[in-house]
C-alpha positions as CSV (number, residue, x, y, z in Angstrom):
1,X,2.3,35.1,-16.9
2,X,-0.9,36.3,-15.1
3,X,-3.5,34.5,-14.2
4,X,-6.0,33.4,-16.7
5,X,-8.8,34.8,-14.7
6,X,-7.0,37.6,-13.2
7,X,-8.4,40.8,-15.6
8,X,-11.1,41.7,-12.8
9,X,-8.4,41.9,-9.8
10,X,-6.8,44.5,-9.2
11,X,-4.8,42.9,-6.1
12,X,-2.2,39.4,-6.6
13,X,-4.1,36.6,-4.5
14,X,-2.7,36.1,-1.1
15,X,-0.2,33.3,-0.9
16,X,-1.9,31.5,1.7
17,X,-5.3,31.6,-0.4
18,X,-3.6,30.3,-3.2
19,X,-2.3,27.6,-1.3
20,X,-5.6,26.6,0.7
21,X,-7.8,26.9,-2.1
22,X,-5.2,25.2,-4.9
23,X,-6.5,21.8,-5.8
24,X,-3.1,20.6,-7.9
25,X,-1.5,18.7,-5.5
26,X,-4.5,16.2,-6.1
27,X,-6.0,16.8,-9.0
28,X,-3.2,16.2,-11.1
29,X,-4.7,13.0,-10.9
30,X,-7.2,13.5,-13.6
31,X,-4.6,15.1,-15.9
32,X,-5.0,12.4,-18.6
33,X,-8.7,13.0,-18.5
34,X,-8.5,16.6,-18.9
35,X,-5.8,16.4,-22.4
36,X,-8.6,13.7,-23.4
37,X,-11.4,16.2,-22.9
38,X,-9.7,19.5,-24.0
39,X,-8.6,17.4,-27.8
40,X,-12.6,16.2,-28.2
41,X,-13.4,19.8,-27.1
42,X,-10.9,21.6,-29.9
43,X,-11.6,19.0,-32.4
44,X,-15.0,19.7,-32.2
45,X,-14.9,23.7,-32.2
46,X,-13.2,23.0,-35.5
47,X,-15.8,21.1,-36.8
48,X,-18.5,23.7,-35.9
49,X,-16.3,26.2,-37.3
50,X,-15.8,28.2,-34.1
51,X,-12.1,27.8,-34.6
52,X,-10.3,28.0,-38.0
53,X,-8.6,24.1,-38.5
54,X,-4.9,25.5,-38.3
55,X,-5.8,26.6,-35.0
56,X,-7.7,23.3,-34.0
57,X,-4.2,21.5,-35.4
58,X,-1.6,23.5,-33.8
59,X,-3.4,23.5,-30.5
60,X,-3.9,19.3,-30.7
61,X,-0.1,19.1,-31.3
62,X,0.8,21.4,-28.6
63,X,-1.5,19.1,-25.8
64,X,0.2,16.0,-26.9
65,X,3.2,17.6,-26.5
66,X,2.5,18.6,-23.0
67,X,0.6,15.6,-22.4
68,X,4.3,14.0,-23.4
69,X,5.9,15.9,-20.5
70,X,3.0,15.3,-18.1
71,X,3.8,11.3,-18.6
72,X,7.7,11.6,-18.8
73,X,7.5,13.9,-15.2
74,X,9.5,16.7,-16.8
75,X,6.1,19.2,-16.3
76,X,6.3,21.3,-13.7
77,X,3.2,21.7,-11.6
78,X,2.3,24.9,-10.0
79,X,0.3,26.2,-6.7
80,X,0.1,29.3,-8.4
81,X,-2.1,27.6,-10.9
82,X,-4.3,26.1,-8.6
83,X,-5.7,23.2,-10.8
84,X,-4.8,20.9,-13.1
85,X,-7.3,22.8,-15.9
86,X,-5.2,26.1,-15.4
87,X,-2.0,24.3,-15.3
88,X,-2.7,22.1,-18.5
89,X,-3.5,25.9,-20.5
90,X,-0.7,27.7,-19.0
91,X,1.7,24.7,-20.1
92,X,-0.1,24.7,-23.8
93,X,-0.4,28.5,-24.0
94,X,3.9,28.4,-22.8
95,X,4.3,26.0,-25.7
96,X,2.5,27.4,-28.9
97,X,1.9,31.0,-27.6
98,X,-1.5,33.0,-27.6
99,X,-3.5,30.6,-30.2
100,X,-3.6,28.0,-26.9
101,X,-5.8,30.7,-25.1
102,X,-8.3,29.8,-27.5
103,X,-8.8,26.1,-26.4
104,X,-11.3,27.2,-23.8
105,X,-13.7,28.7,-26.2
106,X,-17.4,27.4,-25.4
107,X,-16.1,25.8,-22.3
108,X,-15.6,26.8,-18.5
109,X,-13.4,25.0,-15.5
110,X,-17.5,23.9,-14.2
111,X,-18.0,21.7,-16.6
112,X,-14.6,20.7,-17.7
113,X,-14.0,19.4,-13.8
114,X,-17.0,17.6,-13.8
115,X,-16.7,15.9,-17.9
116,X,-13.1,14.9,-15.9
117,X,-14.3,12.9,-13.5
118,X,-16.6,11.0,-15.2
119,X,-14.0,9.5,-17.6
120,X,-11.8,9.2,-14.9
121,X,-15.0,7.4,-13.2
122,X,-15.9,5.1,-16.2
123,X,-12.5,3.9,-16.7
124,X,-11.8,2.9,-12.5
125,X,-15.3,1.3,-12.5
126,X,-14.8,-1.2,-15.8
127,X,-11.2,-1.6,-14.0
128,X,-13.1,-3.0,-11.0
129,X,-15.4,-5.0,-12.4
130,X,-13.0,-6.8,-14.1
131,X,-10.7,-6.8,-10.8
132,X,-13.9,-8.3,-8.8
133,X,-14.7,-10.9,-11.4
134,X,-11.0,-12.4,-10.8
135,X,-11.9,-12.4,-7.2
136,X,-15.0,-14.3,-7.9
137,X,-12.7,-17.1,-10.4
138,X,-10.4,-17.1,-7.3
139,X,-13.0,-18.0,-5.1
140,X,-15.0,-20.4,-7.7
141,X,-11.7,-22.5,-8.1
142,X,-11.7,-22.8,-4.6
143,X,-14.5,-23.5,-4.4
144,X,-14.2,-26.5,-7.1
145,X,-11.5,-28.0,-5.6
146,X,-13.3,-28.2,-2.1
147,X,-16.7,-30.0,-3.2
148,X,-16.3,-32.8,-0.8
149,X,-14.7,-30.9,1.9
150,X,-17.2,-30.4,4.5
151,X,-16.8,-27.8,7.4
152,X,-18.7,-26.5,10.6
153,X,-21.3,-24.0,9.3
154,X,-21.7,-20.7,11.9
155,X,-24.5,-18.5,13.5
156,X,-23.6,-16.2,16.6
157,X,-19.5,-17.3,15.4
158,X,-21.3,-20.6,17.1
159,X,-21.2,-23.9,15.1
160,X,-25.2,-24.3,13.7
161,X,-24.8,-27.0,11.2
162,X,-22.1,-28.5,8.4
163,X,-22.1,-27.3,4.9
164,X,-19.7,-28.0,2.3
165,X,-16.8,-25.1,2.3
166,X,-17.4,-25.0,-1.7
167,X,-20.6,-23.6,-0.4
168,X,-19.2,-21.2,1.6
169,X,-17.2,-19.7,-0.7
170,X,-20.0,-19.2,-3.2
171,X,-21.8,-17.0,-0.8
172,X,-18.6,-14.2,-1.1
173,X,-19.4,-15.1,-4.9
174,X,-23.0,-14.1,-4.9
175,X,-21.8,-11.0,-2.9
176,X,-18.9,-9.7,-5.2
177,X,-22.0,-10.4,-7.9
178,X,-24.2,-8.1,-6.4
179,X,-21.2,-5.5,-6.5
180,X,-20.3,-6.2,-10.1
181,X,-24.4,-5.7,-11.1
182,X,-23.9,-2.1,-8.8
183,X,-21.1,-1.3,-10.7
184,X,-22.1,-2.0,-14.4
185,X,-25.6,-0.1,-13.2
186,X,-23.6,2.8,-12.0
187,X,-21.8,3.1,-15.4
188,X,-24.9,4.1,-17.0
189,X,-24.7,7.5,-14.9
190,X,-20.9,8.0,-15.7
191,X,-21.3,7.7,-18.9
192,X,-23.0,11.0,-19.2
193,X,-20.9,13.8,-20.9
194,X,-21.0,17.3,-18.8
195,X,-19.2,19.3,-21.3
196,X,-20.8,22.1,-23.0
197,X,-22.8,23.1,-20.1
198,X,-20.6,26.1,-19.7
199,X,-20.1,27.5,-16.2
200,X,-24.0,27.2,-15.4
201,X,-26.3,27.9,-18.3
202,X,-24.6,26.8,-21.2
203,X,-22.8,28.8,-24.0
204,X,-23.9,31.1,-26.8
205,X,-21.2,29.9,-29.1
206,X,-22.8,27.1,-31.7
207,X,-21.1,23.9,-30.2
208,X,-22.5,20.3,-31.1
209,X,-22.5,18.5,-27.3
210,X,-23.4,15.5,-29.2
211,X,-20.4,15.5,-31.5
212,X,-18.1,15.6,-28.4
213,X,-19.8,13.0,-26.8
214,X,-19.8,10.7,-29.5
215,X,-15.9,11.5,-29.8
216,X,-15.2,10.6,-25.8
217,X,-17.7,7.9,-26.4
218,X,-20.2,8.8,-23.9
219,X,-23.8,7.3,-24.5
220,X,-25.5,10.9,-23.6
221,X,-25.3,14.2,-22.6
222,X,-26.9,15.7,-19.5
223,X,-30.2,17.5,-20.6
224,X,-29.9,20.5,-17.8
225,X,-27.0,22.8,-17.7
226,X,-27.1,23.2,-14.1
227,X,-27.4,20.4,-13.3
228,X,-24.8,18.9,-15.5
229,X,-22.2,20.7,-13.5
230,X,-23.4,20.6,-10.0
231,X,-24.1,16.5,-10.1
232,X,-22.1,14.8,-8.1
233,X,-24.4,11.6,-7.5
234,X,-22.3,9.5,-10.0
235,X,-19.5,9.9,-7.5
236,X,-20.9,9.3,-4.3
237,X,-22.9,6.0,-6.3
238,X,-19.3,4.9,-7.2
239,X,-18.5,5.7,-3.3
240,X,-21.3,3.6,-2.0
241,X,-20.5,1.1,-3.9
242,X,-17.0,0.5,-2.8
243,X,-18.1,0.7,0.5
244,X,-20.3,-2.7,-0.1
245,X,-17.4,-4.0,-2.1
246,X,-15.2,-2.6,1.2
247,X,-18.1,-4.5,3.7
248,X,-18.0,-8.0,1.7
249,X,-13.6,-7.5,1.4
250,X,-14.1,-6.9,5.1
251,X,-16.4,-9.5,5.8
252,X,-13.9,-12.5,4.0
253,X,-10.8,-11.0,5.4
254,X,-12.0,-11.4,9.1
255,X,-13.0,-15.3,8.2
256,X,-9.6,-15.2,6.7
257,X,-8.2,-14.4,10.0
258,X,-10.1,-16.3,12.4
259,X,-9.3,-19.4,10.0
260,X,-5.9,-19.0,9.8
261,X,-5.7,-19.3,13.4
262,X,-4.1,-21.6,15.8
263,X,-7.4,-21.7,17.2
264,X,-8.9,-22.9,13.8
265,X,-6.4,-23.8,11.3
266,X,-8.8,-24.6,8.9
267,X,-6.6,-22.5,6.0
268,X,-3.2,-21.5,5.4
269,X,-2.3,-18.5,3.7
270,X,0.6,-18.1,1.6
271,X,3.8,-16.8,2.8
272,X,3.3,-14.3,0.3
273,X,0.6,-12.2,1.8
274,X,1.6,-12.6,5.5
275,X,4.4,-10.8,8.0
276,X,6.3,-11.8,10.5
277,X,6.8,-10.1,14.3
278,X,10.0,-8.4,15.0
279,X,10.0,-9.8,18.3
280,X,8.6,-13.1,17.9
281,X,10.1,-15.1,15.5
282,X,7.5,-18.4,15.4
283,X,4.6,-15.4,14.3
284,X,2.8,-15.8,10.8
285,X,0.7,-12.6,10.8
286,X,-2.4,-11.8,7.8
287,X,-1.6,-8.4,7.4
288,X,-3.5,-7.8,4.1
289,X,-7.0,-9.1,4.8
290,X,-6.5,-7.4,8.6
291,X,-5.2,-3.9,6.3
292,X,-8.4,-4.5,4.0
293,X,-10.3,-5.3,7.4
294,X,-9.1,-1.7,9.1
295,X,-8.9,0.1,5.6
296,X,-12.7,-0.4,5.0
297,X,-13.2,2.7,7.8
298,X,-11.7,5.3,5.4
299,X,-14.0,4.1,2.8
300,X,-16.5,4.4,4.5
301,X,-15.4,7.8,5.7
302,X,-15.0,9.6,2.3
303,X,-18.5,8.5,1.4
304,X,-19.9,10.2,4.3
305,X,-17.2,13.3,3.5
306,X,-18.9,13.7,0.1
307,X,-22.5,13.3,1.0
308,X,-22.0,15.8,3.9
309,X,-20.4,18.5,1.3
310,X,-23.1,18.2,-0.8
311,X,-26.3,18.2,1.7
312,X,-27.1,21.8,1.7
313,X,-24.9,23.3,-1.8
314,X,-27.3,25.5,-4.1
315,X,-27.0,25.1,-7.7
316,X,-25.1,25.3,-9.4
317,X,-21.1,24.7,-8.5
318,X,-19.9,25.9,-5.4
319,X,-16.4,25.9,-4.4
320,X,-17.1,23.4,-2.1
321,X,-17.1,20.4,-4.4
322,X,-13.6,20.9,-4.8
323,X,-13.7,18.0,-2.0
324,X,-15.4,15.8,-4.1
325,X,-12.0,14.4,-5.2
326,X,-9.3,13.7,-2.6
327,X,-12.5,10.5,-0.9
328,X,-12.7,10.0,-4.0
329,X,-8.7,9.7,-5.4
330,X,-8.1,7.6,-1.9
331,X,-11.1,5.5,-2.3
332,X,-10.0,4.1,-5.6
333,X,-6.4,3.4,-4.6
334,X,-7.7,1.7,-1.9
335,X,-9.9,0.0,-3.4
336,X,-7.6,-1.2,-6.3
337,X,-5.3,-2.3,-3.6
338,X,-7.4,-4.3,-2.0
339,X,-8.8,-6.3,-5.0
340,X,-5.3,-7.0,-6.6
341,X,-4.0,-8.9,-4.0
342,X,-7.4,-10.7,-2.7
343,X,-7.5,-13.1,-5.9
344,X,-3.9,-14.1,-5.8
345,X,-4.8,-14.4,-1.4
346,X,-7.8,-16.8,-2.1
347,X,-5.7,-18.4,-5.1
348,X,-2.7,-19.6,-3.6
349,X,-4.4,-20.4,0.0
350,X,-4.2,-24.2,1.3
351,X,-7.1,-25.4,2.8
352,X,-7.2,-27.7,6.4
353,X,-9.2,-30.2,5.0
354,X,-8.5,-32.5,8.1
355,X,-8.4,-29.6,10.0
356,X,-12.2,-29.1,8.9
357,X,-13.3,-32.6,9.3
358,X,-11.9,-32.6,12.6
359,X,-14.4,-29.8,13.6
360,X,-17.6,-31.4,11.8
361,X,-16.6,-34.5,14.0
362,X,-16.4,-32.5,17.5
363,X,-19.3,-30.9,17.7
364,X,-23.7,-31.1,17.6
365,X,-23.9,-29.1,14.1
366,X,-25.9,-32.4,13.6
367,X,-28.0,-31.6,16.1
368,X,-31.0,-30.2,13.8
369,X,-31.1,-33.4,11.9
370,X,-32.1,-35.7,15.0
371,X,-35.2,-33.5,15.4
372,X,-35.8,-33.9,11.6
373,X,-35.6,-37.5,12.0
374,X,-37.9,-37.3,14.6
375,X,-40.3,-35.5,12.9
376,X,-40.3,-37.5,9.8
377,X,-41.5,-40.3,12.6
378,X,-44.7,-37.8,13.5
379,X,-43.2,-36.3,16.7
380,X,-44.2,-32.7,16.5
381,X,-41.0,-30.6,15.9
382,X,-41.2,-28.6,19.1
383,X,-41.4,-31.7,21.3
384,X,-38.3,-33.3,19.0
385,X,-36.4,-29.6,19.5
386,X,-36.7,-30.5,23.3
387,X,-36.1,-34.0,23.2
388,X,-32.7,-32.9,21.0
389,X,-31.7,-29.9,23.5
390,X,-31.6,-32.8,26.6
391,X,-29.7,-35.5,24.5
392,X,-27.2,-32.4,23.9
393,X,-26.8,-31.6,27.4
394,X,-26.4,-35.5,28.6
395,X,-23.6,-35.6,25.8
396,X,-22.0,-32.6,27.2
397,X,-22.5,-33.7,30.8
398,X,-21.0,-36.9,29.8
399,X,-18.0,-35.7,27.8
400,X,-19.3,-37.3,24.4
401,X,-20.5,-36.1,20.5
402,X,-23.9,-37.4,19.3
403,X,-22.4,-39.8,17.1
404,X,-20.9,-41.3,20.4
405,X,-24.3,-42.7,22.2
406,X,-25.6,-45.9,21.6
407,X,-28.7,-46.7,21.1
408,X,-29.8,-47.3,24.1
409,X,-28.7,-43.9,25.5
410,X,-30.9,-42.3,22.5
411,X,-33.7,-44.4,23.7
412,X,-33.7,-42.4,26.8
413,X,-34.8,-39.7,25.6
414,X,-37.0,-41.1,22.9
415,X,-38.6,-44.6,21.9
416,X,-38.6,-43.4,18.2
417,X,-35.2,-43.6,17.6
418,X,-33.7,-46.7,15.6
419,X,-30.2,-47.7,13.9
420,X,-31.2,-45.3,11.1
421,X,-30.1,-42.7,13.5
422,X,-26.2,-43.2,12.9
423,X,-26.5,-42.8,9.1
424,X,-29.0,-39.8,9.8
425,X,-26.1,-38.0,11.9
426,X,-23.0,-38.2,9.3
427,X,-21.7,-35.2,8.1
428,X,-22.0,-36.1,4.5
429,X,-25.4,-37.3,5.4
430,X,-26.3,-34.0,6.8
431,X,-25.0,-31.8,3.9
432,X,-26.5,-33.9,1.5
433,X,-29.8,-33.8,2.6
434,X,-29.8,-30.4,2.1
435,X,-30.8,-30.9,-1.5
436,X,-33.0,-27.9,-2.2
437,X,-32.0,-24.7,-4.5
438,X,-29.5,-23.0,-2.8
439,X,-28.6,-25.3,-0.8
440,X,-25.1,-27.3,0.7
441,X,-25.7,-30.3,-1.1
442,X,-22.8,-31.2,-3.6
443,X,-25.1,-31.0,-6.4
444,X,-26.6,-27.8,-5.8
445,X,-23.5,-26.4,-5.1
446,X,-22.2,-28.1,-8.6
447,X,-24.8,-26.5,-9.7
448,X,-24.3,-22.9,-8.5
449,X,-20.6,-23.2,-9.6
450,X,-21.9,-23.7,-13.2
451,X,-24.5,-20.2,-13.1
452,X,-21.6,-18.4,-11.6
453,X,-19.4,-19.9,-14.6
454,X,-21.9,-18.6,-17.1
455,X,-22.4,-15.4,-14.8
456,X,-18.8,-14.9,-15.0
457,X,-18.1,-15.2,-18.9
458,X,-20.9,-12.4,-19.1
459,X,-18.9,-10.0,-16.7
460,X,-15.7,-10.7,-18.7
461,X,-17.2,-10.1,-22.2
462,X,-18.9,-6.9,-20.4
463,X,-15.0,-6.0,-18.9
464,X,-14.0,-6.3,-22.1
465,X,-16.6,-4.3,-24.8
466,X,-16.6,-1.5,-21.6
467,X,-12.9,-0.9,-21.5
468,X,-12.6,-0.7,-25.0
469,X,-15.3,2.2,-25.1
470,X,-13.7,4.1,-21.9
471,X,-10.3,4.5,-23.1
């Protein structure tokens, strides 16, 4: 069989064209998405009566017949075809002869690529959501388990002051929050239905957009043709969105690694989700969060890809947005493996709590506190930061902690200190004064846990309406 486009030519296209300008090898991909499309499509030219019903039934029995192959591996696909669109008709047309021609009535490859992606689109990004909020119950019943377990708080990687490791983990909470909210706001651009807007200005048959739409499930349609099929925004808002989600995996998976550390040992990871060396055999490596660690790059890199394609395109497509997919393909797989093995990570990690207390007991994170003592007794908090700085540098000079002096040593440096000091300088003194919203107290961090608990049903009930309307 000829091509489907090929009445015009007059020449066969050069091998070496067809294979650099073929998109099948990836694009396949979205081969669900297009039988899903092509039956609202046929179903609706039906209704409209721009195709008699036996027509509309014979060609909806041959796609789920080829639709059957495309799942069971047995269909073939071709270069020669050069897109999953093309190959899908050729394979329909092969199986209930000329009457499958007809399926592309009222329709071009513009907006058929483009209706594609977006319920490609709408299904990953309810998949991640739902991914990301098992992250976040991960972390929260970590975070449960660890409300008394205080650890060394850092600025600079330099110990600033103790904090509960409960509240810790609830900052990589808030963050994979933010990425839900970007996520469930991005859906509301995805769930736009492209189809119908013809190859640029729509299509002088008598469809009904709205019909389709309300057959795929999509809340709208797009109100310009052109633009319909030349927006790719909703997939580089998808894009920069996994690259946050990337940033905050990132982020974790390096803490992961420092605190898994001889240096640290403040967590164990399960054997699970570590290597070993070839060489050295006492080695207990954290492969995946350093994989997710080096694997943010390419996310980062196909988001750039994509917005460098589409900088200077005229409307309305342009062959160039054929590279819209292969960043995108590689940044869900990425992303997807990432987030299904971080919740079981966090899950099944032990944490160091000795290991931790250790720390909080060798070091001045209690520093900040003497100077608030000292300005609860009127000295003016510059002259107590001073007065804190030297007791610090006798401690080091003398090889002890502040906890270590007596009272008399304190005295050197200033009259106003008293016995209250000592009770002033424990850890769980420390973290419980912070007592404000937000804060490292246990209670505000109780708290927190319970408006990420009601945050998190809402995500879940939203995971679970959303993936019922995508499929």
């Amino acid at each position: 069989m000829s091509k489907l486009w090929g009445g015009r030519f007059t020449k066969k296209t050069d091998q070496l064209v067809e294979e650099y300008t073929a998109s099948i090898t990836f694009d396949k991909e979205l081969a669900e998405e297009d039988i899903q499309g092509s039956l609202a499509h046929v179903t609706m030219l039906g209704r409209c009566g721009i195709l008699p019903q036996e027509d509309v039934e014979t060609i909806k029995a041959g796609l789920l017949k080829v639709q059957q192959r495309i799942r069971s591996g047995e269909q073939a696909f071709l270069i020669a075809d050069e897109d999953i669109h093309m190959n899908i008709e050729k394979a329909l047309i092969e199986e209930i002869g000329p009457v499958g021609g007809k399926l592309h009535t009222g329709r071009s490859r513009n907006d058929q690529v483009a209706t594609d992606m977006h319920l490609y689109l709408r299904k990953r990004v309810v998949e991640f959501v739902g991914l990301l909020s098992k992250l976040q119950e991960a972390l929260i019943g970590q975070a449960k388990a660890n409300l008394d377990t205080i650890v060394p708080g850092y600025t600079h990687l330099q110990r600033a002051q103790p904090i509960l490791f409960a509240h810790h983990l609830m900052a990589y909470v808030s963050m994979f929050g933010r990425d839900i909210e970007r996520l469930q706001d991005s859906y509301k651009r995805i769930d736009a239905l492209p189809l119908g807007a013809g190859a640029l200005a729509g299509t002088t048959f008598a469809i009904d957009r709205l019909y389709t739409a309300e057959l795929l499930n999509f809340g709208r349609v797009y109100e310009n043709s052109l633009d319909a099929v030349s927006d790719r925004d909703f997939i580089v808002e998808f894009l920069a969105g996994a690259s946050l989600i990337m940033t905050h995996l990132s982020r974790l998976s390096e803490e992961l690694i420092l605190w898994s550390s001889t240096e640290f040992q403040f967590v164990e990871l399960d054997d699970a989700f570590c290597t070993g060396s070839s060489i050295m055999p006492q080695k207990k490596n954290p492969d995946v969060p350093e994989l997710v660690r080096g694997k943010t790059g390419r996310v980062y890199g196909n988001l750039v890809g994509l917005l460098t394609v589409l900088k200077s395109l005229p409307l309305a497509y342009n062959k160039d947005m054929q590279e819209d997919k292969e960043g995108m393909f590689d940044t869900v797989k990425t992303l997807q493996g990432a987030l299904q093995l971080f919740a079981p990570m966090i899950a099944t990690m032990k944490v160091r709590k000795d290991k931790m207390r250790r720390a909080v007991d060798q070091d001045f994170s209690n520093a900040t506190d003497i100077a608030d003592f000292l300005v609860n007794k009127g000295l003016p908090f510059r002259q107590a930061h001073e007065v804190i700085g030297k007791t610090v540098l006798y401690c080091i000079q003398q090889n002890k902690f502040l906890l270590d002096l007596t009272l008399d040593e304190f005295k050197q440096f200033s009259e106003l200190f008293d016995d209250r000091i000592y009770e002033t300088l424990k850890p769980e003194t420390v973290v419980a004064a912070r007592n404000v919203y937000g804060g490292t107290a246990a209670n505000q961090v109780s708290e927190a846990i319970g408006r990420a608990e009601a945050a998190l049903a809402q995500t879940q009930a939203w995971t679970e309406e959303y993936d019922a309307k995508s499929r």
